[in-house]
N, C-alpha and C positions, 0 to 999 in steps of 0.2 A: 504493500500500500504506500508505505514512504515513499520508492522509487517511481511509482503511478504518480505519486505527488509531485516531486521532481520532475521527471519528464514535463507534467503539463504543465509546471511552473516556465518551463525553459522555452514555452510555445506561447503561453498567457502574457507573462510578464511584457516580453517584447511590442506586443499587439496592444497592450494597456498603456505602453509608454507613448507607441506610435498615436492612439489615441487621443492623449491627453496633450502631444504637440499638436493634434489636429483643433482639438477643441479653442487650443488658444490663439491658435494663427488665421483660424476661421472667420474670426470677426472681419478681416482685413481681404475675406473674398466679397471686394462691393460692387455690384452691377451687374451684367446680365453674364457678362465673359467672365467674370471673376468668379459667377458664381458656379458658369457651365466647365467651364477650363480647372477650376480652383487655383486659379492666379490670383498672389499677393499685391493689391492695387497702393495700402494702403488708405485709410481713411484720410487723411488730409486732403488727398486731389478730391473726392468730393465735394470736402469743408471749404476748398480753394473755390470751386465753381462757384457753389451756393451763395456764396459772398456775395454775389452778382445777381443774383435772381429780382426779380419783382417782388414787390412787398406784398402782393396782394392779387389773385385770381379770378378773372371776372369769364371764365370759360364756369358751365353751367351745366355738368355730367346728366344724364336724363337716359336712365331707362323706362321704355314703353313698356307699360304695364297694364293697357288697356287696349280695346279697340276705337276708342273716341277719337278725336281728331287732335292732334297736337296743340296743348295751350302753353304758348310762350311765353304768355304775362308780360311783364315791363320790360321784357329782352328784345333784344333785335330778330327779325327774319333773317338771320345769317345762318345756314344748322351746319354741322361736320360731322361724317364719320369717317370710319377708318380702323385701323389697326394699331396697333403698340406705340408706331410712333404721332397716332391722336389723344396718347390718355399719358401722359407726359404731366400734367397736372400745373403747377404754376409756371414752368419753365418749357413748357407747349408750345406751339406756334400760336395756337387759339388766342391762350391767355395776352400775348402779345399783337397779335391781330385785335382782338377786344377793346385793347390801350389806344393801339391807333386808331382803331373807329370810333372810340369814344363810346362803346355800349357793349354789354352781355352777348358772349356767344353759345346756341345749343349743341353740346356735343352727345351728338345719339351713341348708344350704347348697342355694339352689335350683339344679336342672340341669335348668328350663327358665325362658323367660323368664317365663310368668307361674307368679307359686311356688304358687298357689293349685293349679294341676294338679301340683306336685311332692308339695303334700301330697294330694294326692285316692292321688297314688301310695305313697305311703307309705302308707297304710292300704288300700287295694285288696291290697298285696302283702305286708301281716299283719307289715312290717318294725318300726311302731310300734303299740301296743295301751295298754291302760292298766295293766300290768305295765311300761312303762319311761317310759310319758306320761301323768299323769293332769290336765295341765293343758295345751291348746296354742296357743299366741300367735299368730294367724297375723295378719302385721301386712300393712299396703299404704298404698302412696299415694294420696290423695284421688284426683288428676287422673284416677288409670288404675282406679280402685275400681270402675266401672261394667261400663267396658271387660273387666276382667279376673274379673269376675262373671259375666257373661252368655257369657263365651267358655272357661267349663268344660269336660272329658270328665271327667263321673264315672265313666269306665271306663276310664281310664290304668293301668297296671302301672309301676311303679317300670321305667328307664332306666338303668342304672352312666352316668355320662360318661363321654366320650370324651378319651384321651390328644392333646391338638392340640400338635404339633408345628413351630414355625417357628422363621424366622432372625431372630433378637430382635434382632442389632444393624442388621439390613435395616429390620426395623421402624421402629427408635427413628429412624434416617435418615429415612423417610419420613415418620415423626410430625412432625418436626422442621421438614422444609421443609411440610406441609400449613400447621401454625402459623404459618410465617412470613406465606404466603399470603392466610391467617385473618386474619392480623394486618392486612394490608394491605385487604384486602376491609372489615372491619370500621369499619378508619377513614373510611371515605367509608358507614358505615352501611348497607349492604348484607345485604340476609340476616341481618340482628341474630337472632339466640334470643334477645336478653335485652331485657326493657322496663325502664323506669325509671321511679321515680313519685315525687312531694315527699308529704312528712311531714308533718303538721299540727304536730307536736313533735319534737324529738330523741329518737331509738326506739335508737340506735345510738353506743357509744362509740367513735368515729371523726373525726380532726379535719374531713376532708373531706366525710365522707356520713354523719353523723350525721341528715340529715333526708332522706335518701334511698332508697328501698325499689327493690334491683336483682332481678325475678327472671323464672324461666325465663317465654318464652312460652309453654310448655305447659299450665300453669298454668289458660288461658283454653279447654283444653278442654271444660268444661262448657258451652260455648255450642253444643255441636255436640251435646248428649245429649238424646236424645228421651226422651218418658214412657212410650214404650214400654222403653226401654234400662232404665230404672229399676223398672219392675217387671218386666222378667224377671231382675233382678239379684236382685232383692227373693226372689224363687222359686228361685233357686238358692242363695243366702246359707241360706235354710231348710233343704235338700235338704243343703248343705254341713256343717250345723248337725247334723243328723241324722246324715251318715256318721260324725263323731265320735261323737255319742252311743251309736251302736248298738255301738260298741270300748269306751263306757263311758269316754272323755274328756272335757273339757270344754274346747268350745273358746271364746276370745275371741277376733273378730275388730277388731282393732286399726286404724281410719285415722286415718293418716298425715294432718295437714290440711297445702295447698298453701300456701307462704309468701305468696300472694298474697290466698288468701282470710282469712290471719290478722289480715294489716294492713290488708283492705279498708275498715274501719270510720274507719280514720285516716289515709286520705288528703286530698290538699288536694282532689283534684276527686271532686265527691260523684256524678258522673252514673255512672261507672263500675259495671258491672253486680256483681252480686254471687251466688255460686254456693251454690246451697240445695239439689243433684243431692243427695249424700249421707246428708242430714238426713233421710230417712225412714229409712232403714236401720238407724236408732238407735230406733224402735218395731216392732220387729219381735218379737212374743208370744216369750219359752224362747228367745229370741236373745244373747246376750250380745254389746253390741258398745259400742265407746267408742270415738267419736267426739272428737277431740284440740281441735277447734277454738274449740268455747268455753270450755275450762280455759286453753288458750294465749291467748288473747284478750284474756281477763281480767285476767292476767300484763300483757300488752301495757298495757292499759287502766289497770291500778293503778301505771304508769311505768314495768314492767322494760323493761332494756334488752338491745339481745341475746336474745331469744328466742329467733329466727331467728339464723343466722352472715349479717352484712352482706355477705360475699364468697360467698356460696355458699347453693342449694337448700333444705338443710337444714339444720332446729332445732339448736342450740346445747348445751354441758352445763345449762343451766337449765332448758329445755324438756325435755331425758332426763330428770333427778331429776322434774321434775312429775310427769311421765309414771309414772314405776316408782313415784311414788306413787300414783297414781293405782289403777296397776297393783297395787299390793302389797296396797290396800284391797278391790279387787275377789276377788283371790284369798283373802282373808281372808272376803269375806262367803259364799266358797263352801264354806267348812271346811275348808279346806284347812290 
């Protein structure tokens, strides 16, 4: 029994130590990469951004939880949805579009995964018109912009969600030991989601990865997108384009560009493919669409640092204000 003891001492012990370095280094995986990769970002480059934020958030989160028709209240007819990089929360492009327009923006809340069919649902089911929306953001991510064009039903009806109910602190247990797992798997480089690349320059106010660009492998989805994918994207973006028009909204569709195609230009290794999938969708006749990538670029190119968040998928407060300028100039040239 002693030597049973032993042995599993000489198995335990190790795994306990590894452990309890994880538990304390863990606080310092912050963002989305930090948290998928288990990259030490430290918390200061956060503390560093936030400094900068708006005091105050005038984007207006709003899940549909009715079939009634959309009431605004004392907000604007401005609405957005979108994806991850719509729910950014005060350091959003909304919150900052908001400022400059001087009024509340609605940001719908998708209840499916892709939000492009929530909003098809939302106007099939007469929930928004142009009596509470006469302008509508619908943002997306480059990577999944193809993907989630060509994978429409212009015949969806609005969905309520569903109340999900579970044992929150079963979860966070089991979130807990997956990451530890993650953790371990990761350091022998296994199954990485995230790549790394060098920087021709310092892009990043970071003592350690200032010339370092971390980000997701999904990124590199365009290498799988056929030119068929691309023009039936192209056919439904119009078709898409249309359903708002005929409620008499106007819609812009907004891509998200992928942090990997921002900084492709400024990598040390020049062989690196470069993804051009989206760049038609920006000549598309009565289309309204803005493409993020080479306003962001430009930024990059002219020294900003920080575009992108070094620890994480998505753009930074520097890139939102571009953007809601961007955005507040386009709403301006429609009369709005």
């Amino acid at each position: 029994m002693k030597k049973f003891i032993i042995k599993s001492l000489f198995y335990i012990v190790p795994f306990i130590c590894v452990y309890g370095v994880y538990r304390i280094v863990d606080k310092d995986t912050i963002g989305d990469l930090g948290r998928l990769g288990k990259i030490f970002f430290e918390k200061e480059y956060v503390q560093y951004l936030e400094k900068n934020y708006l005091k105050d958030n005038l984007t207006i989160d709003t899940l549909i939880i009715s079939y009634e028709k959309l009431q605004t209240g004392d907000s604007s007819s401005v609405c957005t949805i979108g994806d991850s990089f719509s729910s950014l929360g005060i350091f959003g492009y909304q919150n900052y579009l908001a400022h400059l327009l001087g009024f509340k923006i609605i940001n719908i809340l998708k209840v499916d995964d892709n939000q492009l069919n929530t909003a098809i649902a939302l106007i099939n089911s007469k929930i928004i018109d142009n009596s509470n929306c006469r302008i509508f953001i619908l943002s997306n991510v480059d990577r999944l912009a193809i993907n989630r064009l060509t994978d429409i039903n212009f015949e969806l009806l609005y969905k309520k969600p569903l109340k999900i109910d579970d044992n929150q602190s079963k979860k966070n247990i089991n979130n807990s030991l997956n990451d530890f797992f993650s953790f371990i798997r990761l350091k022998f480089n296994y199954d990485n989601p995230i790549s790394k690349h060098s920087l021709k320059q310092e892009y990043f106010t970071h003592s350690r990865f200032s010339k370092i660009l971390f980000n997701y492998k999904n990124d590199m989805n365009f290498l799988n997108t056929s030119k068929n994918d691309i023009a039936k994207a192209k056919e439904n973006l119009i078709l898409l384009n249309k359903k708002f028009s005929e409620k008499g909204i106007k819609l812009i569709f907004l891509i998200a560009a992928d942090k990997y195609d921002v900084y492709r230009p400024f990598m040390v290794d020049d062989s690196l493919p470069i993804d051009t999938t989206t760049d038609e969708l920006s000549n598309i006749p009565d289309v309204f669409v803005i493409n993020t990538k080479p306003m962001l670029q430009e930024m990059v190119q002219n020294g900003e640092k920080d575009v992108y968040m070094l620890n994480d998928t998505h753009w930074s407060y520097k890139a939102s204000e571009a953007v809601a300028r961007k955005l507040a100039q386009a709403i301006d040239s429609l009369g709005f």
